[in-house]
LUMDRENMAR-463090 format. One line per 3 residues: number of its first residue (from 1); for each residue x, y, z of N, C-alpha, C, O. Coordinates in steps of 0.05 Angstrom, whole numbers, m for minus. Layout:
<voses>
NUM) X/Y/Z/X/Y/Z/X/Y/Z/X/Y/Z | ...
</voses>
This chain:
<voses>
1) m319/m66/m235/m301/m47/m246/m313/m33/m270/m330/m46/m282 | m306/m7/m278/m308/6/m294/m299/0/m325/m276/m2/m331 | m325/m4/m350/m307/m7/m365/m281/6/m374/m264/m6/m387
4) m278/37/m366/m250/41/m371/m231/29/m346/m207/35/m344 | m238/22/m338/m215/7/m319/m204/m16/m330/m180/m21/m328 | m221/m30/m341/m206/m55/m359/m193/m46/m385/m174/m56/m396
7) m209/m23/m392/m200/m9/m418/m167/1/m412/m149/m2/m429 | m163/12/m387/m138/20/m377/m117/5/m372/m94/12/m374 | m126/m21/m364/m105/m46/m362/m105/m54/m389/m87/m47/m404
10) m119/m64/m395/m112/m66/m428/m91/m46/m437/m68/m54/m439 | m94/m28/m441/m76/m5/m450/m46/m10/m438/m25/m8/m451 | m48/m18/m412/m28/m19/m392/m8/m39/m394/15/m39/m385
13) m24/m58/m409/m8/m89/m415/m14/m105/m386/5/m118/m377 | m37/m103/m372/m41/m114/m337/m52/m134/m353/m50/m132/m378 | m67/m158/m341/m90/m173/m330/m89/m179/m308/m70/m179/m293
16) m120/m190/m303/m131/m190/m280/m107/m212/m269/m103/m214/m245 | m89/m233/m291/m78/m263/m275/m46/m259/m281/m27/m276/m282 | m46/m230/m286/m14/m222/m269/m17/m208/m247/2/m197/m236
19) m40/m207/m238/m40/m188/m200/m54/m216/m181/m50/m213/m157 | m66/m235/m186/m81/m254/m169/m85/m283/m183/m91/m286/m206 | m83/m300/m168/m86/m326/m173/m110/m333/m156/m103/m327/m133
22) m131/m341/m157/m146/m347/m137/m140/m385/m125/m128/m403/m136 | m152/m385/m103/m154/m412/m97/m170/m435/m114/m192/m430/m124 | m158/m458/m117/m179/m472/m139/m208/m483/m123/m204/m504/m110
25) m224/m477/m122/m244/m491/m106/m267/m503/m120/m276/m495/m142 | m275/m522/m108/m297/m542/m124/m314/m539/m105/m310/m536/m81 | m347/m541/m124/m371/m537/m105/m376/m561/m93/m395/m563/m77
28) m360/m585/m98/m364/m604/m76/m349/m606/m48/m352/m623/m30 | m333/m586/m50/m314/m580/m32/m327/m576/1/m339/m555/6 | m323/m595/21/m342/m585/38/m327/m561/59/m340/m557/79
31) m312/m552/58/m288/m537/66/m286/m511/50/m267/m499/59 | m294/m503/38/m276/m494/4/m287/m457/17/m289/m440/0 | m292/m449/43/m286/m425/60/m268/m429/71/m270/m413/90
34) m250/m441/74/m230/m447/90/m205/m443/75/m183/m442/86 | m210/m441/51/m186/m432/25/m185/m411/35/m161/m408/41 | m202/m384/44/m189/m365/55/m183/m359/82/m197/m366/101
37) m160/m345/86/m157/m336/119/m184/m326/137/m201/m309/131 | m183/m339/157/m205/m335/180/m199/m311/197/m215/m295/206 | m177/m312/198/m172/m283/222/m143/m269/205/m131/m277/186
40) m138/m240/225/m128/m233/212/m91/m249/218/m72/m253/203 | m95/m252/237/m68/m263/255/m56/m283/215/m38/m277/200 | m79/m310/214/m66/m319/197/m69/m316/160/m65/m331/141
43) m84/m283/165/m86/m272/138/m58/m260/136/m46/m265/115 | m45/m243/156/m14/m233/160/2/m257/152/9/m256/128 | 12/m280/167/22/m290/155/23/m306/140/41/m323/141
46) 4/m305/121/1/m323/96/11/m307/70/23/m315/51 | 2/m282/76/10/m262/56/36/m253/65/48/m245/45 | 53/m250/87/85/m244/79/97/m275/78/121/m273/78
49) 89/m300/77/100/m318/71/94/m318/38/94/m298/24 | 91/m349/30/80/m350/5/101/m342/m18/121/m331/m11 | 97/m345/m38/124/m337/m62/110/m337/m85/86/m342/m86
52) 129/m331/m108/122/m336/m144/132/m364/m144/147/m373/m127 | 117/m381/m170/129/m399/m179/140/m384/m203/124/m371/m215 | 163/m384/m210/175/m371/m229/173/m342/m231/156/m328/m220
55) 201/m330/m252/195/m299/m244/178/m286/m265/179/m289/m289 | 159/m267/m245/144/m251/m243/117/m261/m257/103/m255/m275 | 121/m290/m230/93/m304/m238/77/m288/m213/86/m272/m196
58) 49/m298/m219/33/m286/m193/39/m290/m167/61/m300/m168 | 32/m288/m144/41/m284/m116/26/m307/m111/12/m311/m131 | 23/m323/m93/8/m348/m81/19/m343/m54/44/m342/m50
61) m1/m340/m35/4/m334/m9/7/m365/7/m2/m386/m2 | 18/m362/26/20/m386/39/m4/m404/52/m25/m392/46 | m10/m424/64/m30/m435/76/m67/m428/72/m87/m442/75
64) m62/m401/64/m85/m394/63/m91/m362/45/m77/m343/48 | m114/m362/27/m113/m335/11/m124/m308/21/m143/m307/37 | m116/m291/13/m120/m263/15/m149/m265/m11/m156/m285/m24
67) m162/m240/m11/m184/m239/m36/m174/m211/m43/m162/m193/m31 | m186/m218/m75/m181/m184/m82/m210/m186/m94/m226/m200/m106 | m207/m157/m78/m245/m148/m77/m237/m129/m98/m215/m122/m107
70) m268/m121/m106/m282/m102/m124/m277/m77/m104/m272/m72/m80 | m284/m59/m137/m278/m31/m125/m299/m25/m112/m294/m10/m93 | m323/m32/m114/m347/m34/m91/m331/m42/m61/m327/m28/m42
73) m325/m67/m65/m330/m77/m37/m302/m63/m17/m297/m66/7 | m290/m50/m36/m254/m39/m23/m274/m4/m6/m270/9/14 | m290/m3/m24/m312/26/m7/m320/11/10/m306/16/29
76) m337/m6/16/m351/m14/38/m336/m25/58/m347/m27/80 | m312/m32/55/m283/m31/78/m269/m7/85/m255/m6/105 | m273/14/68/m259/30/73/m291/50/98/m293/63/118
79) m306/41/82/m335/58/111/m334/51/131/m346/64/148 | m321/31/138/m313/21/172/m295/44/180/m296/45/205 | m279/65/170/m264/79/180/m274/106/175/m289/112/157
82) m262/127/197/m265/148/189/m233/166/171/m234/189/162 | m217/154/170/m196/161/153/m176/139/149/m174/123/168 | m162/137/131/m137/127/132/m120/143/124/m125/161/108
85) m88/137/139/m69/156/138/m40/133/129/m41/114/143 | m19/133/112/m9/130/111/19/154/112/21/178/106 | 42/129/129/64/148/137/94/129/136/101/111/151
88) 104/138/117/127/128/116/142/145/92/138/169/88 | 167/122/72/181/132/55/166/132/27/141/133/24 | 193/132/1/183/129/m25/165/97/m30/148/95/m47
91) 172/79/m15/162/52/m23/128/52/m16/111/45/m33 | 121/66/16/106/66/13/86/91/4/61/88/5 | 95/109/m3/74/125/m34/75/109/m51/55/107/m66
94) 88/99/m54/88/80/m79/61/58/m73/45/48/m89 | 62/56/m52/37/37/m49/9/47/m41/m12/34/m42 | 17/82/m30/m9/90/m39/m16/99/m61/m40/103/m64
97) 2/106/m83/m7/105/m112/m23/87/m122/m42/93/m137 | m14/58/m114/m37/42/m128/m58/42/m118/m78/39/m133 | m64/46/m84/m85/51/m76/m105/66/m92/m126/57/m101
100) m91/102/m96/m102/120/m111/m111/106/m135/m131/117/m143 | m104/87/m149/m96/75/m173/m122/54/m181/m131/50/m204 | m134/39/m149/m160/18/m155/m177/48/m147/m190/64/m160
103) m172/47/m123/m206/71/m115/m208/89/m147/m232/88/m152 | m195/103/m166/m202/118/m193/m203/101/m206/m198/111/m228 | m206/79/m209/m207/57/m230/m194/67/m251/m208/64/m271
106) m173/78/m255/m156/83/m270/m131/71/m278/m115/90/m278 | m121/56/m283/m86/40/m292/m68/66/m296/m47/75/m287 | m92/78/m322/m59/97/m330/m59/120/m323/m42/133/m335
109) m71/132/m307/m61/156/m297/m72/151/m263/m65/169/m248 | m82/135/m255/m98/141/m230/m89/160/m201/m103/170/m184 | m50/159/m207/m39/163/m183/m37/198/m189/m30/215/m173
112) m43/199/m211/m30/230/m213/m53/255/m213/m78/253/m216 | m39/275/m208/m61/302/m204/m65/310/m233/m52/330/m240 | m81/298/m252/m85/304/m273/m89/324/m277/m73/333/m293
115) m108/341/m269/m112/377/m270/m84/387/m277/m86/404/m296 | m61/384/m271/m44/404/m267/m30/397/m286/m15/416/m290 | m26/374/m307/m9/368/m325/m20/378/m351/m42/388/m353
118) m2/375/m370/m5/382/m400/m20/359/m406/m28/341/m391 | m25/362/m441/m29/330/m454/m17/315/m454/m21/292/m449 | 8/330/m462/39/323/m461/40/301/m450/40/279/m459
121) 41/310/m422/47/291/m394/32/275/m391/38/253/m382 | 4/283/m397/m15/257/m393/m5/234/m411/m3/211/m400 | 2/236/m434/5/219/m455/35/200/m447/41/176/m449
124) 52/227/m434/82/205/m430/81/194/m398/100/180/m389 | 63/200/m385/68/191/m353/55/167/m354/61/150/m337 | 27/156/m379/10/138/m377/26/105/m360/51/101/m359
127) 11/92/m352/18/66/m341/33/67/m313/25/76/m292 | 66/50/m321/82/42/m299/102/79/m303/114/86/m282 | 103/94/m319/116/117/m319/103/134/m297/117/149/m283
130) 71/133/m294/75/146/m268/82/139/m242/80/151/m221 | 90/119/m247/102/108/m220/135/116/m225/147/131/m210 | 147/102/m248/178/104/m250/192/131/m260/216/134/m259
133) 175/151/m269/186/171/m281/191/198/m260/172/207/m247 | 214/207/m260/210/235/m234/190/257/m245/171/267/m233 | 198/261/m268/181/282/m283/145/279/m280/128/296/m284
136) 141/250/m271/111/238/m269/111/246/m246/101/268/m240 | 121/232/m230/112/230/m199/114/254/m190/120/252/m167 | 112/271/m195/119/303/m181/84/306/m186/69/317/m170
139) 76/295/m206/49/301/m192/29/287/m176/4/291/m175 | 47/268/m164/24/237/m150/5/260/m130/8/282/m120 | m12/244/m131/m32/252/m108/m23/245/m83/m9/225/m79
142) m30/263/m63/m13/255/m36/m41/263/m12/m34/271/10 | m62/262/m15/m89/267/m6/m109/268/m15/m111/284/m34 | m130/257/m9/m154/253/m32/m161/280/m29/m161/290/m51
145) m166/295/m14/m178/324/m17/m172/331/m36/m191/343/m46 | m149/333/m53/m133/341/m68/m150/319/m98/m137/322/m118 | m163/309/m101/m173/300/m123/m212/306/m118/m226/307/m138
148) m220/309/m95/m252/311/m93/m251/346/m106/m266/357/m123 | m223/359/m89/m229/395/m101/m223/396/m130/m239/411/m141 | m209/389/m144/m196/397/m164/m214/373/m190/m231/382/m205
151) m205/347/m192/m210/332/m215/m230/337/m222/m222/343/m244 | m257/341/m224/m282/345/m235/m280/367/m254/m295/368/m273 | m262/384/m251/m246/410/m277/m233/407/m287/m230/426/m302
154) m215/387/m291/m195/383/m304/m204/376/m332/m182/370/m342 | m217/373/m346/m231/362/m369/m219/332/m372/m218/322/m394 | m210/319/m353/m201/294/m352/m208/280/m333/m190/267/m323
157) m229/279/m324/m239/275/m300/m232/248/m299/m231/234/m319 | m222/234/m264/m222/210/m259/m227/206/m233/m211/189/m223 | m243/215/m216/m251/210/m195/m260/183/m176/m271/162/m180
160) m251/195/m161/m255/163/m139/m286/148/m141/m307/161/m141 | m283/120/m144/m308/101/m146/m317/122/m122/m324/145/m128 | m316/114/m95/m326/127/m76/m312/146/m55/m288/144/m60
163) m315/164/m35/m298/182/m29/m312/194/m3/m313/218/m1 | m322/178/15/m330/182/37/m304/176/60/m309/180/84 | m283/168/53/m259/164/79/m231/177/68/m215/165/53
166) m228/201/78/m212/210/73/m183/194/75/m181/176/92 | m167/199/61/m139/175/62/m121/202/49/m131/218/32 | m98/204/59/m76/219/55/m48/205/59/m50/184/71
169) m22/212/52/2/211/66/25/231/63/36/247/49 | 25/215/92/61/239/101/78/227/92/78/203/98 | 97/235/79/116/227/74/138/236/91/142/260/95
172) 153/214/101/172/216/120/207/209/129/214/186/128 | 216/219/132/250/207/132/249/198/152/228/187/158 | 279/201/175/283/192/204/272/200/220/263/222/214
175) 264/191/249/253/206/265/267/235/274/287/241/261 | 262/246/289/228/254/295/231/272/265/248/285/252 | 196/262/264/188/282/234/183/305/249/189/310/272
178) 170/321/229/166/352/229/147/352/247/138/330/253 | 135/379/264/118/378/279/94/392/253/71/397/260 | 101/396/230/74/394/209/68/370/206/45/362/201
181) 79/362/207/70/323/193/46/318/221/21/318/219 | 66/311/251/55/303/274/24/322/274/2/310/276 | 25/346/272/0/357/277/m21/351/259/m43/354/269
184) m20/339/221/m36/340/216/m50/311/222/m75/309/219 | m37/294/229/m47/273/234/m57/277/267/m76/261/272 | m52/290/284/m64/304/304/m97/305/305/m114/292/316
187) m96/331/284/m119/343/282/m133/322/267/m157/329/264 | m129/301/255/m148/275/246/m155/266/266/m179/269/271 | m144/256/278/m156/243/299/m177/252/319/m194/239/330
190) m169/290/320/m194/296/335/m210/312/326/m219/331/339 | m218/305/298/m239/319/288/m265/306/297/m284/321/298 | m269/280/304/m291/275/328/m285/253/345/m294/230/343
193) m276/258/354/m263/243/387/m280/219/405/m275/202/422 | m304/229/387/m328/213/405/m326/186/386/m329/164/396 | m321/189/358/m330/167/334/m320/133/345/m303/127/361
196) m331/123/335/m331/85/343/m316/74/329/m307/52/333 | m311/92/304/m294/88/283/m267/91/274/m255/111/266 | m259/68/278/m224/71/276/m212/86/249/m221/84/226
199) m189/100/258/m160/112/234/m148/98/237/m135/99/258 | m143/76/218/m120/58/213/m90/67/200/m88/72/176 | m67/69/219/m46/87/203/m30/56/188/m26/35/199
202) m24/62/167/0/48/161/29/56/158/35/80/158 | 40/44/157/75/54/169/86/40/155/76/21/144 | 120/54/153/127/42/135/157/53/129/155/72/114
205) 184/46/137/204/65/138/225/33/126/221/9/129 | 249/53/111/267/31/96/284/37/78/299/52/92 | 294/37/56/319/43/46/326/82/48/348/91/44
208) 305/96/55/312/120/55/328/122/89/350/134/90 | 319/111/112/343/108/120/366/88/129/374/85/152 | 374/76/109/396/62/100/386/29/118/404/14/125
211) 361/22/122/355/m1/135/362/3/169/365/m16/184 | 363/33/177/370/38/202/350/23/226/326/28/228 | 360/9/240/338/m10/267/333/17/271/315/28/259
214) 352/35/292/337/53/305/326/72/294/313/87/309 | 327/77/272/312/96/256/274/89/256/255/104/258 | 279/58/253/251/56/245/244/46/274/219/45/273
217) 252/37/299/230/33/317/228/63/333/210/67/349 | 249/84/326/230/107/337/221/117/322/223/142/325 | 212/111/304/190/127/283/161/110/288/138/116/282
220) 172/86/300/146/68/308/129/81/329/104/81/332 | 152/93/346/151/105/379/138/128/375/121/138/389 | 150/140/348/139/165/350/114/170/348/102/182/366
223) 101/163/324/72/159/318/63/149/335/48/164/348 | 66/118/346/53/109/368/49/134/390/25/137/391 | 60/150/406/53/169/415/30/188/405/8/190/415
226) 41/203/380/19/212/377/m7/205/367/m21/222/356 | m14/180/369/m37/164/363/m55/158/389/m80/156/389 | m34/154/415/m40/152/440/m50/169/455/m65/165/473
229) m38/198/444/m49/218/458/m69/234/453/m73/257/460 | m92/209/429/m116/222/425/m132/194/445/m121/179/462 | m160/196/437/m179/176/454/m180/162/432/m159/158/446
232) m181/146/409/m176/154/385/m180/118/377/m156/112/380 | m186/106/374/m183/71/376/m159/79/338/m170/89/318 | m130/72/339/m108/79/315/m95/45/315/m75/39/328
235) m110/29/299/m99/15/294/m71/15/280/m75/33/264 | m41/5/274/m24/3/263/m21/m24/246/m30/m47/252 | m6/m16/225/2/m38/204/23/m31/201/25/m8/194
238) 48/m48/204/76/m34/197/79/m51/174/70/m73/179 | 88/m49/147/98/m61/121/129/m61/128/143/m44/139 | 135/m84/119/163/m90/120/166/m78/80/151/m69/63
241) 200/m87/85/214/m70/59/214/m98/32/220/m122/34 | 206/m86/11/216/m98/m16/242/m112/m22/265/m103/m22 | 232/m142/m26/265/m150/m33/282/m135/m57/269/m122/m73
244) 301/m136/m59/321/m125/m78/317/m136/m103/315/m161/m105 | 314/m114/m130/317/m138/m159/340/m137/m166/356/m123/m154 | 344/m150/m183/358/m165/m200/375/m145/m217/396/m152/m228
247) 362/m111/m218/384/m92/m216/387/m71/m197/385/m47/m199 | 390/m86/m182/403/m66/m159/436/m62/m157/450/m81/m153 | 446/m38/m160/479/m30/m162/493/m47/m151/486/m55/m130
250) 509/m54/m158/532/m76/m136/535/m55/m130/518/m46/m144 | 544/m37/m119/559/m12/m101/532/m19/m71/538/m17/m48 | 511/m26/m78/490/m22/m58/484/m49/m48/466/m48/m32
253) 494/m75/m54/483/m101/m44/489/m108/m22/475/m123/m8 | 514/m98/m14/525/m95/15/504/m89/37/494/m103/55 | 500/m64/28/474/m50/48/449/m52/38/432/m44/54
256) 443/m57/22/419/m59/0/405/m74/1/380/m74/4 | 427/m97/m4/415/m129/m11/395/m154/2/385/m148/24 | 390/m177/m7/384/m182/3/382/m194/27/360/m196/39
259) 409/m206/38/406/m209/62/395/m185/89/382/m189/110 | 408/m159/80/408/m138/96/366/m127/95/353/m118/114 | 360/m132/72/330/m139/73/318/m151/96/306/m144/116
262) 327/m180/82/312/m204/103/315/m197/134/297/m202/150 | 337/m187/139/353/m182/168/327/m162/181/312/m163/200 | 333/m148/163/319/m118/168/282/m119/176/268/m107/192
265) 274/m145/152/252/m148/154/242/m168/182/220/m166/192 | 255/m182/187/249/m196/214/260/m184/243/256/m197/264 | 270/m163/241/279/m150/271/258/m139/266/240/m148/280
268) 250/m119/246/225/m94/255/198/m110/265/182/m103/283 | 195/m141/246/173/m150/251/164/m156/286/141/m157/296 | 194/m160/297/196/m170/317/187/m141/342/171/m143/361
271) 204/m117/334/189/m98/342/168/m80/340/161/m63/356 | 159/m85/318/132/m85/318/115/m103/328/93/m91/332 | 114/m123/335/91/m137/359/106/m137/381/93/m142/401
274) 130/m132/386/125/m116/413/111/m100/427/101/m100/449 | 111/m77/401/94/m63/408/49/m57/402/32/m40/401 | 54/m84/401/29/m89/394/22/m73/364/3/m58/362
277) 40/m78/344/32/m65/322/39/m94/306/56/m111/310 | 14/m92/282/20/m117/268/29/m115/240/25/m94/228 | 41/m136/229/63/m132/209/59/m145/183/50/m168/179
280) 64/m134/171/60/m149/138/86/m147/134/101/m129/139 | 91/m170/124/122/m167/108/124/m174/73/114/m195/65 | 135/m155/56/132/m160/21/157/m165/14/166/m155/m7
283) 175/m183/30/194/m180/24/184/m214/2/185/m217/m22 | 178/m231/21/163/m255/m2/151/m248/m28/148/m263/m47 | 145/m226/m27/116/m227/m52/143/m210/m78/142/m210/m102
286) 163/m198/m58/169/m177/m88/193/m195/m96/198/m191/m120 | 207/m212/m86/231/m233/m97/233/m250/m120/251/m265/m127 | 216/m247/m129/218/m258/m158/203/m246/m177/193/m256/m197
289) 199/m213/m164/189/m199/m183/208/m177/m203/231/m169/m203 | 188/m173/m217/214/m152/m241/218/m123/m216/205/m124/m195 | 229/m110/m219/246/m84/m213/257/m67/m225/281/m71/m230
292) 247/m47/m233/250/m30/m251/286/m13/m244/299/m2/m262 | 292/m15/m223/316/m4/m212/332/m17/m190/352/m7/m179 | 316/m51/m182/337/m59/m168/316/m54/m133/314/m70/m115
295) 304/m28/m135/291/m28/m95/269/m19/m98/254/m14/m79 | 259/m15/m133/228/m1/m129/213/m19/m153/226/m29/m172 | 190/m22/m151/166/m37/m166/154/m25/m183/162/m2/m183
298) 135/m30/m199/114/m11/m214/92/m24/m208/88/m36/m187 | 70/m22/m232/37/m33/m219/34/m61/m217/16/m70/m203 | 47/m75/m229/39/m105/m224/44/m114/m195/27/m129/m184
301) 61/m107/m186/71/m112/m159/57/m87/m131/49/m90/m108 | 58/m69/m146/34/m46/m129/10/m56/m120/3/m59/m97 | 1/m59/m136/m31/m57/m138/m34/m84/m120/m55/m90/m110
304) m19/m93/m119/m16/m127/m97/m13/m120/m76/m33/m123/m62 | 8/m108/m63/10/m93/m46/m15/m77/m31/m28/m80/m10 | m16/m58/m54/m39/m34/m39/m72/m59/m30/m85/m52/m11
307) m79/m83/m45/m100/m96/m37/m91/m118/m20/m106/m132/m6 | m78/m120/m21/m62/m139/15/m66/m122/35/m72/m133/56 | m64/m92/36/m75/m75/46/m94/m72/62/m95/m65/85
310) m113/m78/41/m138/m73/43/m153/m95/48/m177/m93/53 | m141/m120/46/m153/m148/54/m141/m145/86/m151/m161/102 | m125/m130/95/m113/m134/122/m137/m110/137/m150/m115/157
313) m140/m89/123/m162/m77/139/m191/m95/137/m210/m86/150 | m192/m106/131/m228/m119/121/m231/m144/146/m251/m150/158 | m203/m155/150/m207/m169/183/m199/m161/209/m197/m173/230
316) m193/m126/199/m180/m110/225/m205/m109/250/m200/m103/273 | m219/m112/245/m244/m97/262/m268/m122/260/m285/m121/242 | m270/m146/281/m298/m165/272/m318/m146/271/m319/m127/287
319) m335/m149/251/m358/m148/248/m381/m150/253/m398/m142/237
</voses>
């Protein structure tokens, strides 16, 4: 990492041992590779199992660990692909924010289109405000194109460690989305048709429509189609939904809450490997985390997310 990247968590109030606990391993250990997941089957469910010991202690995955790599080694996973596309609601921008957030080695501004703000804004959006503030997020990045053209002028430069795989997202309500959304992820896929190299989409639908089943397995249906109707090898990751905090409206726990979560999170999981799509669930990891409003997170809990991510792509494809 960058020294301003530590310089930025510092600033941020992060450390490295509020986002990761590692496994304890001893070099006499004759096993001590085996602390991490072998495949991805039981890297998935180790990471939506697993819990905090106390709240908004670190995440400890179940049976077996996830790694959190360097901003090096998150490029050399991400060169296995020729794009990533994320597609879903607010929860998951929110999780490609922190994405945006390790690739710029940035904490306090990483998610945002810096070019376009004042000082002003730079100074009040810094940290978890660009995640929680509306006035912030109006400028999240929503395509890296959108940071390789512009950031190098901004006199604030914070550009991506590396920037050879394009990664974007649609943001999306109920099905069927727009036929702009469907086409640009279209034309990804066949910008070379011939490549060996998988577009991993992630997915991701949930309180925007009201925890609807059928909302979200034809939005599963939907994409799955247009992923099918290229030659295209489109792996899927569907993310299940954020448990509820601790202020979430009583007007909303009915439909909100947590049971209607948990509910919610084990039918999709269920139709998602139906359909041969595989599933992460955060409903474990965010339950004893803080919540800034009750259904949304900031970076401590992001940035976990977005590299569970990215530990799920790193065993998508043997090597």
């Amino acid at each position: 990492m960058s020294e301003y990247f530590y310089s930025s968590m510092k600033d941020c109030g992060i450390k490295s041992t509020h986002l990761y606990k590692p496994p304890v391993i001893t070099r006499a250990d004759p096993q001590k590779h085996l602390h991490y997941c072998q495949n991805r089957a039981t890297l998935l469910e180790a990471m939506s199992g697993g819990g905090r010991h106390g709240f908004d202690a670190p995440f400890v995955p179940a049976a077996c660990h996830y790694r959190w790599y360097s901003t090096t080694e998150v490029c050399m996973i991400l060169d296995r692909f020729d794009a990533i596309v994320f597609i879903g609601d607010d929860m998951l921008q929110h999780i490609y924010a922190a994405f945006n957030i390790l690739l710029r080695e940035n904490m306090a501004l990483g998610s945002l289109k810096q070019w376009e703000m004042s000082e002003e804004e730079r100074v009040n959006c810094r940290c978890d405000n660009q995640i929680t503030r509306p006035e912030c997020s109006k400028y999240a990045v929503l395509d890296s194109e959108e940071v390789r053209k512009n950031d190098h002028g901004s006199g604030h430069p914070s550009p991506y460690h590396c920037n050879r795989t394009p990664n974007y997202m649609l943001s999306i309500t109920p099905s069927p989305s727009s036929e702009e959304l469907r086409t640009t992820l279209t034309a990804t896929l066949a910008k070379d048709p011939d490549s060996y190299k998988p577009v991993p989409v992630i997915h991701s639908l949930g309180l925007s429509t009201s925890l609807s089943w059928p909302a979200a397995t034809a939005s599963m249906d939907e994409w799955l189609a247009v992923a099918d109707s290229s030659s295209r090898n489109v792996p899927f990751l569907w993310l299940g939904p954020n448990a509820a905090g601790h202020l979430k409206p009583p007007g909303k726990i009915m439909s909100q809450g947590n049971n209607a979560l948990w509910h919610y999170t084990i039918e999709m999981t269920k139709e998602a490997r139906s359909r041969e799509i595989d599933a992460l669930g955060l409903y474990n990891l965010t339950l004893q985390a803080g919540s800034w409003d009750g259904s949304n997170y900031a970076q401590r809990v992001l940035l976990v997310e977005a590299m569970m991510s990215e530990s799920d792509h790193q065993l998508a494809i043997p090597t």
